[in-house]
C-alpha positions as CSV (number, residue, x, y, z in Angstrom):
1,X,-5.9,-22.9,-9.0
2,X,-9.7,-22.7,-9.8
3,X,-11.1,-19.3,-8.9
4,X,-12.7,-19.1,-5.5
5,X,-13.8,-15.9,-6.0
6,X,-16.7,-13.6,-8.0
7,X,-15.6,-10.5,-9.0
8,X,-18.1,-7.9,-10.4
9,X,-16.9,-4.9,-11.9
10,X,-19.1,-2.2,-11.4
11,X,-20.2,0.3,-13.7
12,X,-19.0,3.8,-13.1
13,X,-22.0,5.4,-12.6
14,X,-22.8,3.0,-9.4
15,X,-21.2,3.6,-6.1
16,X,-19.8,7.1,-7.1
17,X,-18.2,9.5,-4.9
18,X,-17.1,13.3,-6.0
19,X,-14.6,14.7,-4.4
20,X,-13.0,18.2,-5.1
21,X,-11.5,18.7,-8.3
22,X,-7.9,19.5,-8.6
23,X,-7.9,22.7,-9.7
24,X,-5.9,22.3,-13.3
25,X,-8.1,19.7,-13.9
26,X,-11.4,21.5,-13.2
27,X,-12.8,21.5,-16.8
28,X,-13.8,17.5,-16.6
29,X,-15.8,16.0,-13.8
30,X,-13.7,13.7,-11.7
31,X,-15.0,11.0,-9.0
32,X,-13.9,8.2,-7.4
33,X,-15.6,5.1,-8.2
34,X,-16.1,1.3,-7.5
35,X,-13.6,-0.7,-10.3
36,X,-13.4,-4.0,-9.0
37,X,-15.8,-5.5,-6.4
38,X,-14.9,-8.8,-4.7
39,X,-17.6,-10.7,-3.3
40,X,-17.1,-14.5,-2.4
41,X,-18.6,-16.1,-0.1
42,X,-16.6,-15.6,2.7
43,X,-14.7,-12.6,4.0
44,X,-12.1,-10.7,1.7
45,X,-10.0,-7.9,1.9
46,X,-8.1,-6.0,-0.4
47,X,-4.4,-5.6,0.6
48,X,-2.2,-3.9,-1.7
49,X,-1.8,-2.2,-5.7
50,X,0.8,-1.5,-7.8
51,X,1.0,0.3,-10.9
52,X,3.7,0.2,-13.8
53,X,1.7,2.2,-16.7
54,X,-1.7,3.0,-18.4
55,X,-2.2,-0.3,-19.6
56,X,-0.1,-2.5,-16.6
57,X,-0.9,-3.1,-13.2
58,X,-1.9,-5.5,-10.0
59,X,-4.1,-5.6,-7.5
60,X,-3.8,-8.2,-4.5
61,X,-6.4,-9.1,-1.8
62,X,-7.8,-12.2,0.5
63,X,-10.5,-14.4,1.6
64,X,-10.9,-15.5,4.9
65,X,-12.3,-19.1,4.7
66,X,-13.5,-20.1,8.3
67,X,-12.6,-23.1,9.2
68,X,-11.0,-24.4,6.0
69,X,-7.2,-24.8,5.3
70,X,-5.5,-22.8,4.3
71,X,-8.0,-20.2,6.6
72,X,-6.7,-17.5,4.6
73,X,-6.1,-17.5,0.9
74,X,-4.8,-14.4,-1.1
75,X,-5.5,-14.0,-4.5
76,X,-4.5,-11.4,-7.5
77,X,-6.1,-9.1,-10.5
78,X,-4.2,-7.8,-13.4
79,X,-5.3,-4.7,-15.0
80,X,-4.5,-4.1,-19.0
81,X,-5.7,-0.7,-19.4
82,X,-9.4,-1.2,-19.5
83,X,-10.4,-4.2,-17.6
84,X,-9.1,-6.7,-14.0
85,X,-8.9,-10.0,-14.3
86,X,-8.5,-12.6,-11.8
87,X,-5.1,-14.5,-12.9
88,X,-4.0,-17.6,-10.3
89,X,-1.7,-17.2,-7.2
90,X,0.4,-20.3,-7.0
91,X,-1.0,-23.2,-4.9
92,X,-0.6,-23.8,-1.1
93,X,-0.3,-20.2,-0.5
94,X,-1.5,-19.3,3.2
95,X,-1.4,-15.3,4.0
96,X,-1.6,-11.6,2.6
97,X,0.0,-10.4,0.4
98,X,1.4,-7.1,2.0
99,X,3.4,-5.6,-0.9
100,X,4.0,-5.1,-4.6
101,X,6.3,-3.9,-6.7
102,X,6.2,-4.1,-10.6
103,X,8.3,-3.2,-13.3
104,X,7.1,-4.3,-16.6
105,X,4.4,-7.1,-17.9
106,X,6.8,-9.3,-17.6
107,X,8.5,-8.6,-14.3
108,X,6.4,-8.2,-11.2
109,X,6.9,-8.8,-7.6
110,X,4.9,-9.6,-4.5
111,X,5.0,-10.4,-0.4
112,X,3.1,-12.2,0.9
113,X,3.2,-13.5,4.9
114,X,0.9,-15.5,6.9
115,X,-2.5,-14.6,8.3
116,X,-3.1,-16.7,11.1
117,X,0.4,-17.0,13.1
118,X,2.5,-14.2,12.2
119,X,6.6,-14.5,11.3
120,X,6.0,-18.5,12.0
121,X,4.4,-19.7,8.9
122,X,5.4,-20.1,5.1
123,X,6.1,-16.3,3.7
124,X,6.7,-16.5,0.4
125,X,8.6,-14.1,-2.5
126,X,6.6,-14.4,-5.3
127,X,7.4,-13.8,-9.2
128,X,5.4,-13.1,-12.2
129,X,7.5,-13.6,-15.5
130,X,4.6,-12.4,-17.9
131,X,2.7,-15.8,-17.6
132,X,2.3,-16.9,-13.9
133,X,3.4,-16.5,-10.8
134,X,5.6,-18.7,-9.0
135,X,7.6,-18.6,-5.2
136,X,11.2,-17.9,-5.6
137,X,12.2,-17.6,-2.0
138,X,11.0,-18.1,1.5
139,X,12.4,-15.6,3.8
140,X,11.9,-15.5,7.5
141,X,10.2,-13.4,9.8
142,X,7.2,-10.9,8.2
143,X,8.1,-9.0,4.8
144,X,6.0,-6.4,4.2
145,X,7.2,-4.1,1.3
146,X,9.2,-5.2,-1.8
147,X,11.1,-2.7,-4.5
148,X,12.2,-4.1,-7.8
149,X,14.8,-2.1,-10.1
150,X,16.1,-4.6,-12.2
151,X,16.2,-8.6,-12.5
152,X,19.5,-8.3,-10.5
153,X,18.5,-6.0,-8.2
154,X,15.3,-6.9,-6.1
155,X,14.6,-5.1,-2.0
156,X,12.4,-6.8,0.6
157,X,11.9,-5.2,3.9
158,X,10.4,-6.7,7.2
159,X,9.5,-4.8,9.7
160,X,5.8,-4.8,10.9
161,X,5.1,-6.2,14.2
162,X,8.7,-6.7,14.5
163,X,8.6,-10.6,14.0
164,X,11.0,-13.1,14.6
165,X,13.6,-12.5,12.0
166,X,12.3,-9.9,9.8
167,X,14.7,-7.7,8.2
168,X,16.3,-6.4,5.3
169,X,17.3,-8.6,2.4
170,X,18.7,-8.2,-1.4
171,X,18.4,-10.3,-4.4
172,X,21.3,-9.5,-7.0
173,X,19.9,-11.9,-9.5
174,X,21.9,-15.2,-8.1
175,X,21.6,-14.9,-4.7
176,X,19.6,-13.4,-1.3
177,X,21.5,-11.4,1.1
178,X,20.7,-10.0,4.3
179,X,21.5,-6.5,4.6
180,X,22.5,-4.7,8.3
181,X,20.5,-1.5,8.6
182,X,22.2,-0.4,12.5
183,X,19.2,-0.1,14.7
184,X,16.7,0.9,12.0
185,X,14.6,-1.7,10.5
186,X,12.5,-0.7,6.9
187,X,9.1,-1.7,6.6
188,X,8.0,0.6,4.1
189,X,9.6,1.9,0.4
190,X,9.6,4.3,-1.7
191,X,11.7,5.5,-4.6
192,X,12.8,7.3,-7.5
193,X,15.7,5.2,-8.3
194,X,18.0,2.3,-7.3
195,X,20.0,5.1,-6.3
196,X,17.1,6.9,-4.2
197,X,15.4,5.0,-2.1
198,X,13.1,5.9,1.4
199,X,11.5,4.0,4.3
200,X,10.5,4.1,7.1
201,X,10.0,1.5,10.1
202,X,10.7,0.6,13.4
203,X,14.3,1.4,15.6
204,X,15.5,0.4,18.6
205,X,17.5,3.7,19.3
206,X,15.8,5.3,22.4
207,X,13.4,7.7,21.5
208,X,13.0,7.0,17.5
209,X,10.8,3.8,16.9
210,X,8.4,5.0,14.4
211,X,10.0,8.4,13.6
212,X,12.8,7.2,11.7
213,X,13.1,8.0,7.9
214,X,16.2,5.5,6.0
215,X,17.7,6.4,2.6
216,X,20.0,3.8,0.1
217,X,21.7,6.4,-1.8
218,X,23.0,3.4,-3.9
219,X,25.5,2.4,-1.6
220,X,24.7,3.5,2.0
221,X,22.1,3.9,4.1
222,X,21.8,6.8,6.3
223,X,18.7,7.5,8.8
224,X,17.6,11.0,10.1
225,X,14.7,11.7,13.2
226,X,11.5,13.2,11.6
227,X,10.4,14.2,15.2
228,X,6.7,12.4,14.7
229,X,5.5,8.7,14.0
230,X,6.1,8.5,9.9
231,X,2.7,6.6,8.2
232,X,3.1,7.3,4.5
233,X,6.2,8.2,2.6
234,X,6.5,9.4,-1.1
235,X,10.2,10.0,-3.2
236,X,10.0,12.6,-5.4
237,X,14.0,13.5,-5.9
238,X,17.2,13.0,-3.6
239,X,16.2,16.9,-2.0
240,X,12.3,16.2,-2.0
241,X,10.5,13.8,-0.5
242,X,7.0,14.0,1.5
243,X,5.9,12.1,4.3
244,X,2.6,11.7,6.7
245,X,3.6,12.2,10.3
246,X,1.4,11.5,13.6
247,X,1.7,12.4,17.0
248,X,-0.5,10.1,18.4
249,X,-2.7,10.5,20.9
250,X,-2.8,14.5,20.0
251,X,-6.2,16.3,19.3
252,X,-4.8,17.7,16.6
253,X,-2.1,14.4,15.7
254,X,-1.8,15.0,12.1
255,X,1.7,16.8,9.9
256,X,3.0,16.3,6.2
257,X,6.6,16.3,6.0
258,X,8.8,17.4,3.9
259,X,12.7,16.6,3.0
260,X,14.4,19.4,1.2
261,X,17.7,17.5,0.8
262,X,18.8,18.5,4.6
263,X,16.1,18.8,6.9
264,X,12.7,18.1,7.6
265,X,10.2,20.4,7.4
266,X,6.6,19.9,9.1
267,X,3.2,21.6,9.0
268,X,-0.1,20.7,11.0
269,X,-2.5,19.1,8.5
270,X,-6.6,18.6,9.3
271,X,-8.0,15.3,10.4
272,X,-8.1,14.2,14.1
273,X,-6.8,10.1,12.7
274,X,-4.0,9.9,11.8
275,X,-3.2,10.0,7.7
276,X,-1.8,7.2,5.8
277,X,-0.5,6.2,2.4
278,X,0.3,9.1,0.5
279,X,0.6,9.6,-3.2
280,X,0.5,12.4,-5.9
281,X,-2.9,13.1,-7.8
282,X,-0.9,14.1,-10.7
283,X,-1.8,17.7,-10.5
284,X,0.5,18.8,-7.7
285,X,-1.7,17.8,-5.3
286,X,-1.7,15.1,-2.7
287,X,-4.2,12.0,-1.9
288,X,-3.9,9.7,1.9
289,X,-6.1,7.3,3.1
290,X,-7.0,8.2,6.8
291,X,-10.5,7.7,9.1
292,X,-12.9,10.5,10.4
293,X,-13.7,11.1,13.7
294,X,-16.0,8.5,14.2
295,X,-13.7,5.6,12.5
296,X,-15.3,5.8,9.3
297,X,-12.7,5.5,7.0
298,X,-12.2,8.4,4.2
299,X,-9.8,9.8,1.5
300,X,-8.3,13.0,2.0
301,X,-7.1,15.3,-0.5
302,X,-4.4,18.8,-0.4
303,X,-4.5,20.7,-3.7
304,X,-1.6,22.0,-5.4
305,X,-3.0,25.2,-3.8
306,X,-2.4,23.6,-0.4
307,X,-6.4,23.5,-0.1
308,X,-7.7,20.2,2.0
309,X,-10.7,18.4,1.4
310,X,-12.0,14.7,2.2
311,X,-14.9,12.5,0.8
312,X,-15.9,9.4,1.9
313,X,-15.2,6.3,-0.6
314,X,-17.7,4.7,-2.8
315,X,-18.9,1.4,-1.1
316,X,-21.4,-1.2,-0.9
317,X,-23.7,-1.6,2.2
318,X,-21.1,-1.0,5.2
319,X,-18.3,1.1,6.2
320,X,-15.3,1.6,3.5
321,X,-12.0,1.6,5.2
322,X,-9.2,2.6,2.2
323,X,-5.9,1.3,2.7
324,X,-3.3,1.7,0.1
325,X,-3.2,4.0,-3.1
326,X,-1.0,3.9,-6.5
327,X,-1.2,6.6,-9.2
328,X,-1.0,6.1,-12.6
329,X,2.4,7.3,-13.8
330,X,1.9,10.1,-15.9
331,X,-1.6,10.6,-15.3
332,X,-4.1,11.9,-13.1
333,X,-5.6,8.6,-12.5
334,X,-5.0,6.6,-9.2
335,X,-6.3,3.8,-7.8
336,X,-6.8,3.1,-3.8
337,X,-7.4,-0.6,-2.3
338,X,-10.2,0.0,0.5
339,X,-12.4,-2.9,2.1
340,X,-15.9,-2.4,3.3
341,X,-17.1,-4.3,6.3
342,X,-20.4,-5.0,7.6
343,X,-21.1,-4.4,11.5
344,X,-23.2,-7.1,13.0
345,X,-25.6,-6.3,16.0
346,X,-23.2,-8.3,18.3
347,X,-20.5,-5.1,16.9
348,X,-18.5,-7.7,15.6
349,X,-17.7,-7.7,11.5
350,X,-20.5,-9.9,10.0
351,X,-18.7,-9.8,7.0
352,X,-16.6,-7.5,4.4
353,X,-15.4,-7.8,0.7
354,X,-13.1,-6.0,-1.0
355,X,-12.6,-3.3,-3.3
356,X,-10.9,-1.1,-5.8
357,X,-11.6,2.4,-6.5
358,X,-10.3,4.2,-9.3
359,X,-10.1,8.0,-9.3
360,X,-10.5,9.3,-12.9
């Protein structure tokens, strides 16, 4: 597929943003910056990033083409260490790709579901085997998260929006199975191994949709009630995990969780939107993606020291709204997909493009 897009990376000292320093890091200066700048000529969003090691990684996105067909067409970057290059989605593809997971340069996975009629269209499991991608699978309803641990063991969950048919399926390396989860229904994932793995999604038990936390020890799941509507979640052992929590509608909606291997414990956190993805900064602190009070979207920060801060993300002309976040393992280097849109005097979007920021 020829490339319908222009990418310019920009250089670091453009579009910068500093934001406090973690404090065992506080001899270098650190900033998030513009990596990757998509501009086609129609709209484009970035949609999800996933990281395997310093020199190994994806990023996915999308271009909204009007009137054409396919409307919507996702595409993909692969990062080596230093630079992202646009590499070729597989033809015919119609959608977003809504989650990643990779393991290796050789081993990747990706969702992707359709943009214009949701849990009706083509969705699509695609593969990359170290020199293209290719759909293995067509699954129904709306995946939106996938988790690889091996070639024989492969998780996609379905949840968002609760479309037609979306649910829980496994891929032992021959064949897909659909996997009964009770009432709960994973949409996000996240996990230290095959045998430690979180979500969290919707449930159709009175009282729970939203606040419900699942975990595959391997070869059950169990489900416990976080109390508040779960946003982000983050695996760091069986007996810790963290999760953002809102109560919405609250002045004051915002909580990070935590699981201490039998109950969850909450605090109030800052902000009056609700926080999002969550991830380490590799200093024992914590970065989300969230929005300020007047919808602007930002990038929060709590220190190992349990300090808070927030800065606003690098952007071009427009409003920056971050979305997802994946750290470099190992490293106090993460990267955050974010999209900044363009506000026309009608208050409609005029237009976006998409972006990468990398926190270094």
């Amino acid at each position: 597929m020829p490339n319908p897009l222009k990418a310019t990376l920009v250089a670091a000292a453009a579009l910068a943003a500093v934001v406090a320093v973690p404090a065992s890091a506080d001899a270098a200066t650190h900033a998030w910056r513009v990596t990757l700048n998509v501009h086609p000529t129609s709209r484009t969003q970035m949609s999800a990033v996933t990281i395997a090691s310093k020199k190994d990684g994806w990023a996915f996105g999308w271009a909204y083409q009007g009137n054409k067909r396919p409307a919507i067409v996702p595409f993909s970057y692969h990062w080596n260490g230093k630079t992202w290059k646009y590499v070729a989605l597989p033809k015919g593809l119609d959608g977003i790709i809504r989650g990643a997971s990779i393991r290796s340069a050789s081993d990747a996975w990706a969702v992707s579901t359709p943009g214009e009629t949701p849990g009706k269209g083509p969705n699509a499991i695609l593969h990359w085997n170290g020199k293209r991608w290719s759909v293995v699978k067509r699954l129904p309803g709306r995946p939106s998260s996938v988790k690889a641990f091996s070639a024989k063991n492969v998780w996609v969950f379905g949840a968002d929006m609760a479309a037609a048919g979306s649910g829980t399926w496994h891929y032992n390396g021959r064949t897909w199975t659909r996997v009964k989860t009770g009432t709960f229904a994973p949409n996000k994932v996240s996990a230290t191994s095959s045998t430690n793995m979180w979500t969290f999604g919707r449930d159709a038990a009175p009282g729970r949709d939203g606040k419900t936390v699942g975990r595959f020890d391997g070869r059950r799941w169990t489900t416990t009630n976080a109390g508040v509507t779960i946003n982000g979640i983050l695996a760091v052992s069986s007996r810790s995990v963290w999760a953002t929590g809102c109560n919405y509608g609250a002045k004051n909606p915002n909580y990070l969780l935590h699981w201490n291997g039998k109950t969850w414990k909450r605090a109030a956190a800052p902000g009056t939107s609700c926080l999002q993805d969550i991830t380490y900064d590799g200093y024992g602190g914590f970065w989300f993606v969230s929005q300020d009070a007047k919808g602007n979207g930002v990038i929060a920060h709590r220190s190992k020291a349990g300090r808070w801060s927030t800065v606003r993300p690098p952007h071009p002309k427009g409003t920056p709204f971050p979305s997802g976040l994946a750290r470099v393992p190992g490293t106090g280097v993460t990267f955050a997909t974010s999209t900044t849109v363009v506000i026309g005097k009608s208050g409609g979007w005029n237009s976006s493009s998409g972006q990468l920021l990398k926190f270094s």
